[in-house]
C-alpha positions in Angstrom: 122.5 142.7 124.9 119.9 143.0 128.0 119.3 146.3 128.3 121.4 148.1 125.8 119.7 147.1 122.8 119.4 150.5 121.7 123.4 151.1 121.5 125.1 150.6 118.6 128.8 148.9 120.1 130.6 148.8 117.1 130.3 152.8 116.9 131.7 152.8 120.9 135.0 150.8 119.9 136.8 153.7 118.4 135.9 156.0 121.2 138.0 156.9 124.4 136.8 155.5 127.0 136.6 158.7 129.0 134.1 160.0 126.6 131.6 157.0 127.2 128.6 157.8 129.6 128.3 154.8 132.1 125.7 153.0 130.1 127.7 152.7 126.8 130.2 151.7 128.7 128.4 148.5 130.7 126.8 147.9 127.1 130.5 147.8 125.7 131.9 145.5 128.6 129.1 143.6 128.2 130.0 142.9 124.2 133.4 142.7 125.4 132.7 139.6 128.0 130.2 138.0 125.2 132.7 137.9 122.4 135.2 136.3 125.2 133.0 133.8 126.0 132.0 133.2 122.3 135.6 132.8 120.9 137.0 130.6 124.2 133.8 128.4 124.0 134.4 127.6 120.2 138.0 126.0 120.8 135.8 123.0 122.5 137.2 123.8 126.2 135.4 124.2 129.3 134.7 127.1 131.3 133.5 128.1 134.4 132.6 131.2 135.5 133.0 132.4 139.2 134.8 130.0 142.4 131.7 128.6 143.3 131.7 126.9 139.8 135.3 126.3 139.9 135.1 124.8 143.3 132.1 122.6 142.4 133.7 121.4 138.8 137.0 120.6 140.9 135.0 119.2 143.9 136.4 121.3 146.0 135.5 124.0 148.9 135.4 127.6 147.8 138.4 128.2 150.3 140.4 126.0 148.8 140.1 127.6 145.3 140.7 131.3 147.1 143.5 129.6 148.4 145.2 128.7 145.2 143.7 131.9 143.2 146.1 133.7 146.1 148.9 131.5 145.5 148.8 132.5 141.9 148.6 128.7 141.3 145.0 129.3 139.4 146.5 132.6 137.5 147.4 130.7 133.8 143.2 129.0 134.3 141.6 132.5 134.5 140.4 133.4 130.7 138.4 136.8 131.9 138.5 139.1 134.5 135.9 141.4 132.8 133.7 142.5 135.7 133.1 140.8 139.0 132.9 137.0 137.8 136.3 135.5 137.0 136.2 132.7 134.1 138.3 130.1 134.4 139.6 127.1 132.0 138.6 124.4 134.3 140.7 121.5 132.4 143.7 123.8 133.2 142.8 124.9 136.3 141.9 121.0 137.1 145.4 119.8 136.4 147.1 123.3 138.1 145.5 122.2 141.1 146.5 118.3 140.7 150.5 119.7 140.7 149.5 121.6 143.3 148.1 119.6 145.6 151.1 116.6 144.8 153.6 119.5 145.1 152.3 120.6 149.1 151.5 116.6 149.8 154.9 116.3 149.3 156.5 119.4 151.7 
């Protein structure tokens, strides 16, 4: 757990949030994001996390992806929105923006 080795999680779960000091709480978000990431990865699909790595797995421009996260096109892709990084199913998010881009070729 990086630097939060030293705090015990599973004690932090049953207590209110507004009782955590800042670093049990980036120690719990960090479990939090790990045990995401754990139980997507096991169901054998791919994730990305972040639009550069969306936009590179699609192949294409970061704009393009900010465009369609906007749109809400992307919203049923995103797996995590713990913290900054968003994680996205990129299969889904691959054929989201395949209907999306038929769908505006054809207006």
């Amino acid at each position: 757990m990086g630097i939060h080795n030293d705090i015990n999680v599973t004690t932090l779960l049953d207590r209110p949030l507004w009782q955590l000091t800042g670093r049990e709480f980036c120690a719990l978000t960090q479990y939090a994001n790990k045990e995401i990431m754990s139980n997507t990865n096991m169901s054998g699909r791919k994730h990305c996390q972040g639009v550069a790595a969306l936009a590179k797995e699609l192949g294409c421009s970061q704009s393009k992806i900010y465009e369609m996260k906007r749109e809400g096109v992307l919203d049923e892709s995103i797996v995590s929105r713990i913290g900054k990084p968003i994680c996205f199913n990129v299969e889904l998010a691959r054929s989201l923006a395949s209907e999306y881009s038929k769908k505006k070729n054809k207006d």
